[in-house]
N, C-alpha and C positions, 0 to 999 in steps of 0.2 A: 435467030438466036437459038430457037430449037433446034435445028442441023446442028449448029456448033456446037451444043452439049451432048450432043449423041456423039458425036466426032469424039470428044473428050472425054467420055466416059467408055468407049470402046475400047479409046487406046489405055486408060487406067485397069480397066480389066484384062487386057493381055498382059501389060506391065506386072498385073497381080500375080498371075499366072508361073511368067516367068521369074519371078520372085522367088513365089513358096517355091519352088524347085528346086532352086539356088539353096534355097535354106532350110530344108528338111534337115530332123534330127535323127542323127542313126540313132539305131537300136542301143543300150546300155551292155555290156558284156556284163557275166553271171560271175559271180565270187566260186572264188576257189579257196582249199585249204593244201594247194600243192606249194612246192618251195617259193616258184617264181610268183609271186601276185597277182591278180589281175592289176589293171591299170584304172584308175577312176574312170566311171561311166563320162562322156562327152558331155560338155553343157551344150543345151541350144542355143540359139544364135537369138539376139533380142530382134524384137518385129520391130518395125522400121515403116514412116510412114512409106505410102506408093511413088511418093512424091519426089521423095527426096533417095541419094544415093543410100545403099546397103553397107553398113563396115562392122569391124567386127567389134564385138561387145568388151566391155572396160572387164579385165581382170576383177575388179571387186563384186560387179552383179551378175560373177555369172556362178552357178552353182558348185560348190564343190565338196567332194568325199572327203575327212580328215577319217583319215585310217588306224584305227589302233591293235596290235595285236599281240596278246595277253596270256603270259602261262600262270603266272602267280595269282590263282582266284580261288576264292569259292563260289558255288551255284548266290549266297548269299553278297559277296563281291557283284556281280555281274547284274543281279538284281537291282541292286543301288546305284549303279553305276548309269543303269538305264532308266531308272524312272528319276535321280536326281541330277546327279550330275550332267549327263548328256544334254536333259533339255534347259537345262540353266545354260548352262555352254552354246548351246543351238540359238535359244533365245535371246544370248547377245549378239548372234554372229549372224541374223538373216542369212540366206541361201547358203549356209553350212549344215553338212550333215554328218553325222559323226559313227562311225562304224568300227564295230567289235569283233575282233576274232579270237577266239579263245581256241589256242593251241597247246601242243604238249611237250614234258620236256624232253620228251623218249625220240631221238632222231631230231636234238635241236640244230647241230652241227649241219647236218645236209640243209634242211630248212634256211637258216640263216644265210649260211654261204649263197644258195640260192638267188634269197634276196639281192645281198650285194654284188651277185656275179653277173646278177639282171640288168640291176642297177634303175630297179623298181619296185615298187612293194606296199608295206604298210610306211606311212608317215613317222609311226611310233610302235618301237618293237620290245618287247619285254626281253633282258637279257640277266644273264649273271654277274655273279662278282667278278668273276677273272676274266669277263667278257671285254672291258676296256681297253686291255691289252691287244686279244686276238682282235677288235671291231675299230680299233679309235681312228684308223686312218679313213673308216669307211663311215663315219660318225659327223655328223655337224657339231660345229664350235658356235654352242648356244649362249657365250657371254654377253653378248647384244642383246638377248631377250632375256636371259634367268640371271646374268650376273649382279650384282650387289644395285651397280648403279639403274639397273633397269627393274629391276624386281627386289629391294627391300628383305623380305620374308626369306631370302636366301640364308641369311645369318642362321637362322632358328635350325639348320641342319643340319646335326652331327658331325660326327669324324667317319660316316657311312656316304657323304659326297663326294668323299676319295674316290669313292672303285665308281663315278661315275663322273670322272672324269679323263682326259688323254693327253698328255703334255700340257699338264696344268690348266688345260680349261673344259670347261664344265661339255658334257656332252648330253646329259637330261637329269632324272631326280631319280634319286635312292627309296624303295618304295619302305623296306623295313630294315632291320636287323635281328640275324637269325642266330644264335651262338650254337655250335655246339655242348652241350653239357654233360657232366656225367650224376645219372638220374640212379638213385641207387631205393633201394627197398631196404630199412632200416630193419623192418620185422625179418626178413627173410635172412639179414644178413646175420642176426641176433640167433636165430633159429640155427646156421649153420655153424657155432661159435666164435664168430668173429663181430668184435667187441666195439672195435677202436675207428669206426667208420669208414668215410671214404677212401682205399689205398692212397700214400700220401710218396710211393718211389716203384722201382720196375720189380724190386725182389717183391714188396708186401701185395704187388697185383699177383704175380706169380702165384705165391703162396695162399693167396683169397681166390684164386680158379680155381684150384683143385682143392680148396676145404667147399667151397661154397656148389661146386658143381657133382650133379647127383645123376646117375646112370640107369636106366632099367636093365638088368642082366639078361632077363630073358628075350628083350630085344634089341639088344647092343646100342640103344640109342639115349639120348639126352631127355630126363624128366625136369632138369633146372641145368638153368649156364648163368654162370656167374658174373659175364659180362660179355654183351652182345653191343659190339662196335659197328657202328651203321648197318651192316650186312651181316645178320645172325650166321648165317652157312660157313660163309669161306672167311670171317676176321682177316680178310685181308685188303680190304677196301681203299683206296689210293687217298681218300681225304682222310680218311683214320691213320692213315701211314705222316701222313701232314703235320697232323694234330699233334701227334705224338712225338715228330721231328721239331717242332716249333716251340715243343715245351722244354724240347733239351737246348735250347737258342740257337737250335742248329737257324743255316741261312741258304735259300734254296739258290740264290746264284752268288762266286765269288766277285771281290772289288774291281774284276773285269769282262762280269758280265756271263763268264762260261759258267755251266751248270756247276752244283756242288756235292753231285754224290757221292762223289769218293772223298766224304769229311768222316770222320771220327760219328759224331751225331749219324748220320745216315745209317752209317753200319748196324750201328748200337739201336738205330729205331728200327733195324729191317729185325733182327739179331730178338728182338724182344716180343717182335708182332710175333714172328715165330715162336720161340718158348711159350709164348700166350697160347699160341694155338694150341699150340702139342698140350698144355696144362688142360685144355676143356674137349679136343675132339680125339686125342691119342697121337701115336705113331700114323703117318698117312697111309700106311700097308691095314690098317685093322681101326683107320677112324670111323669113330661111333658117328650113328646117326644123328639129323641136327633135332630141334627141339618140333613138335607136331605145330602145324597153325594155329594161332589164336584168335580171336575176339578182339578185335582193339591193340592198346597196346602192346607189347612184348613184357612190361613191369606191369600191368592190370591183372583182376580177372575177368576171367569167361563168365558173363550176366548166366548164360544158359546153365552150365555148370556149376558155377561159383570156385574153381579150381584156377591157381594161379597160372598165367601164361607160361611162364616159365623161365625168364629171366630176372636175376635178382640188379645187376646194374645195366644201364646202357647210356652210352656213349655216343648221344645224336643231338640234335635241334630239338624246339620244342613240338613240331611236329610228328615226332614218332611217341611223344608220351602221352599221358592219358589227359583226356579230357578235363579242364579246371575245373568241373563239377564232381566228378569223381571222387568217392569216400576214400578210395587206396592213397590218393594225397597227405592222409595224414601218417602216412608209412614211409614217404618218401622225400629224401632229401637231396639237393641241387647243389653241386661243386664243379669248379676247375678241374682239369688234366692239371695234376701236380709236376709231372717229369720227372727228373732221377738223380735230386741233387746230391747223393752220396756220391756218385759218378760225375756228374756234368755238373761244376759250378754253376754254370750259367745258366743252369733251369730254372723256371718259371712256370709260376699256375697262369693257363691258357686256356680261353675257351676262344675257338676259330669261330670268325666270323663270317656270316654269311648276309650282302646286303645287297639282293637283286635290284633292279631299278629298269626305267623304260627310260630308253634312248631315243634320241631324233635321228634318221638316216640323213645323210650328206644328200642322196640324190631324193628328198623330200624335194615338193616344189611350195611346198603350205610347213615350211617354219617358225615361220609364226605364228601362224595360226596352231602351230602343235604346240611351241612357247603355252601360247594362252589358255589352251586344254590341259598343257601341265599344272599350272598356275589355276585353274580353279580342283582340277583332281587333286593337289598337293598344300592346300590351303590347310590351316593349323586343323578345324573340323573333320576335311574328307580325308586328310592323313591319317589322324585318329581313328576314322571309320573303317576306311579300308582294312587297317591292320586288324581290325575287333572283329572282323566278317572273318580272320585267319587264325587269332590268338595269340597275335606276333607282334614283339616291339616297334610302336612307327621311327623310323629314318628321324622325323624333324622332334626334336628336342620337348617345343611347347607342345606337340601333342601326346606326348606321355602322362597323360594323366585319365580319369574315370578307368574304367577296365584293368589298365595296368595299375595302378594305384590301388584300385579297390583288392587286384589278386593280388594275395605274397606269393603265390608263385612267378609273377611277373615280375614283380617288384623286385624278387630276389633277380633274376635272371639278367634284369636292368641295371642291378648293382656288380656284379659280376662280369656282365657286358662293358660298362663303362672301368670298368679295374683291368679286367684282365683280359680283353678284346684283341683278336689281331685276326688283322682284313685276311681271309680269302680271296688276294684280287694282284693283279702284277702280276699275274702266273702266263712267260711267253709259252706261245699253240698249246694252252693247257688241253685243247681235244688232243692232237697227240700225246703230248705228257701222260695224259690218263691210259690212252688205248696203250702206252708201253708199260705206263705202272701197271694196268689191270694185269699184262701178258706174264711182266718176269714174277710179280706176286705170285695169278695163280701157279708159276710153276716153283714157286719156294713150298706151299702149303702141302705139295704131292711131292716134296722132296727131289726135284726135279733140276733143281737149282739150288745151291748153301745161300746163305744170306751175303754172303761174300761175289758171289757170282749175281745177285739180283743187282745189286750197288751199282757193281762193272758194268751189266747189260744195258740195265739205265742209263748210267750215266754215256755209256757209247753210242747208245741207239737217239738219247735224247740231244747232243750233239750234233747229231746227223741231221737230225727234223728242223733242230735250229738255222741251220745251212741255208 
C-alpha cells in the first residue's frame, strides 16, 4: 500500500509540474496615453485541481479592465469619481476594475482616430458634440442596455441625448450642456455710454465695438475690447462664425445634403465677423495689439491688481467666465446672440450648444459592463455631481437642481438653454470643417481673402473633404 502511494503521488507531482507551466500568467503590459491603447492586462487562468483536466476559465471569473477615458474633468471630477463612484461599481461587479484616463483635448482628432483605426482602446471614451457624426459607425448601438426598455432613467435626459446618439440609437450618455452665451459688463458698458444693453442686430454690435473699445496710443495696443468671441486675438474663430450663422437661421447643409456656404446667411455672417474685426483691431496693415493677459476671466478683475481684464462682453460657455463666487457678478448680465433681424427675417436669439458625452466603442468587448458604469456614473445624483465638480448644467433633466437652482447664474443659463438652445452636433468631418474654416478665416482677418472669397473657399475645399 506504501509503494502504491508513492507511485501516485510521484506521478501527481510531475503532473503538478507540468501544469503550472501550461498555465503561467504573462506579465500585464503598462498603460499608455499614446493614440493606440494598450490592450487589458491577460487574466490568469483559474487553478484546477491536479486531477482533473485544465480548460479555460468562464468569461465572468476571470478579471477584467473596464477602461474609461476622460477629457471633460476637473482635478475635483476625478477625485469623486475614484473614491465613489468606481468602488461602488467595482463592488457590484467582483473581478472588475475600472480604469481612468484623463486626456486632453489639444490633438483629440489624431488620439481618437487612433483608437478606432486599432480597433482597440478604452471601452468608454469622452467625445464632443459633433463627434456622433464623425465616430457613429465606429460606435456601439447601446439600446439593449441604455434604451428605455432596458434602463427606465433614460426618459429623464434632455434634448442633449441627441448628439449622443447615430441613426437614431443611442451610442452612450450626454455628460452636460454647455451654451455658449454673451456675458456682458453692465458697469463697463454704462461707463462707455451705451445705455440700451445687450446688442440686439449686426449694426448696434458694430457701433457698441468702437464706442466701447479703448486703445493705449503710445502702445498701439488694446486697454478694453468690447467683445471678445471665444478667441480674443483673431475674432475669427469657426464656432463663433457658427453662432453667428445659426442666429441668421442660416442652415449648414442644403435639402440635399451638400454644403451651404454659398447662402446669403454665410456671406452676411463671414461679411460681419469682419467689420467686427476691423471695429476693435483696425485695418490688418496697422492692427492694434490684442488686450495684455489676465487673471481669470477676460470680463473679471485682476485680485492682484484690482484692474479690469479688459473685456467688456464675451461671447463663450460658461467656462470662460468668472467664477459663481465672484463679486463682478453683479455687473454682469447673461443673453442670447440676437442675429440681424432688420436683414434676415429668420433670425433668432441663439445660444449654441455644447453637450459632450462618453461613448461606448464598437470594438469594446465589455459592453455591458460599460452600459452598467454608465448607469451608475449617470444616475440622477452623480449626474448632478459631476456637473458641480464643473459649474455646468447636467444633461439629465431631474438633476438640475441644488447648485444650479441655488446660482441665478445657472438658473438663467438653464432658462436660456432650454428656449434658445441649438445642438452643436450633425456637423460631417467637422475636424476638417474647422482646419478649412480656421485656414480661409485667418486669411480674411489679414485681408488676404474678401469675405466673398472665404465663402467660395469653404464652400470648394469643404466639398472636396466630403468626397
Amino acid at each position: 500500500m506504501q509503494k502504491k502511494l508513492s507511485i501516485i503521488l510521484s506521478v501527481l507531482i510531475i503532473f503538478g509540474v507540468i501544469l503550472s507551466a501550461c498555465t503561467s500568467t504573462p506579465p500585464a503590459p503598462t498603460t499608455s496615453d499614446a493614440p493606440s491603447a494598450p490592450e487589458a492586462p491577460a487574466a490568469p487562468a483559474s487553478e484546477q485541481p491536479a486531477s482533473e483536466p485544465v480548460s479555460e476559465a468562464p468569461a465572468a471569473a476571470q478579471d477584467v479592465t473596464l477602461k474609461v477615458y476622460l477629457l471633460d474633468y476637473t482635478p475635483d471630477t476625478i477625485a469623486w469619481l475614484n473614491s465613489e463612484i468606481n468602488p461602488a461599481f467595482e463592488a457590484a461587479h467582483p473581478g472588475v476594475k475600472v480604469e481612468i484616463t484623463e486626456g486632453s483635448w489639444s490633438g483629440w482628432d489624431t488620439t481618437f482616430s487612433g483608437f478606432f483605426a486599432a480597433g482597440e482602446g478604452p471601452d468608454i471614451i469622452n467625445l464632443g458634440s459633433e463627434m456622433n457624426t464623425l465616430y457613429g459607425e465606429s460606435l456601439a448601438d447601446m439600446e439593449a442596455y441604455l434604451g428605455e426598455s432596458a434602463w427606465p432613467d433614460i426618459k429623464n435626459f434632455g434634448p442633449a441625448l441627441e448628439n449622443a446618439k447615430f441613426e437614431g440609437k443611442i451610442r452612450g450618455l450626454p455628460i452636460f450642456t454647455a451654451p455658449r452665451y454673451v456675458f456682458c459688463r453692465t458697469d463697463l458698458m454704462e461707463a462707455s455710454g451705451w445705455s440700451t444693453g445687450t446688442p440686439k442686430n449686426f449694426d448696434e454690435w458694430k457701433t457698441f465695438a468702437t464706442q466701447a473699445t479703448t486703445i493705449d496710443e503710445a502702445t498701439n495696443s488694446l486697454t478694453q475690447q468690447a467683445l471678445v468671441p471665444v478667441d480674443a486675438g483673431s475674432m475669427a474663430d469657426w464656432q463663433w462664425w457658427l453662432l453667428v450663422f445659426y442666429s441668421l437661421g442660416g442652415e449648414l447643409y442644403k435639402a440635399d445634403g451638400s454644403p451651404n456656404f454659398d447662402s446669403p446667411e454665410a456671406l452676411a455672417t463671414t461679411e460681419f465677423i469682419y467689420d467686427l474685426r476691423q471695429a476693435i483691431y483696425g485695418p490688418a496693415v496697422n492692427a492694434v495689439g490684442s488686450l495684455p493677459t489676465g487673471q481669470g476671466s477676460v470680463i473679471d478683475k485682476d485680485d492682484a491688481s484690482g484692474k479690469d481684464n479688459g473685456a467688456v462682453c464675451l461671447a463663450h460657455s460658461g467656462w470662460a467666465a468668472p467664477a459663481f463666487d465672484r463679486p463682478i457678478w453683479e455687473n454682469i448680465s447673461i443673453d442670447p446672440f440676437f442675429g440681424d433681424p432688420v436683414n434676415f427675417p429668420n433670425s433668432k436669439p441663439v445660444v449654441l450648444a455644447f453637450n459632450d458625452w462618453l461613448a461606448v466603442a464598437d470594438y469594446s468587448k465589455n459592453k455591458e459592463l460599460a452600459a452598467e458604469w454608465l448607469k451608475v456614473a449617470f444616475s440622477k445624483e452623480a449626474n448632478h455631481k459631476w456637473n458641480e465638480t464643473m459649474g455646468l448644467i447636467p444633461s439629465r433633466n431631474d438633476a438640475q437642481f441644488g447648485y444650479v437652482t441655488d446660482s441665478p447664474q445657472l438658473q438663467r443659463e438653464a432658462e436660456l438653454a432650454a428656449q434658445y438652445g441649438v445642438g452643436f452636433a450633425g456637423i460631417k468631418e467637422a475636424a476638417k470643417l474647422s482646419t478649412i474654416m480656421q485656414d480661409a478665416l485667418g486669411k480674411l482677418i489679414t485681408d488676404e481673402l474678401t469675405p466673398a472669397d472665404v465663402v467660395e473657399k469653404i464652400q470648394s475645399e469643404y466639398i472636396t473633404a466630403l468626397k
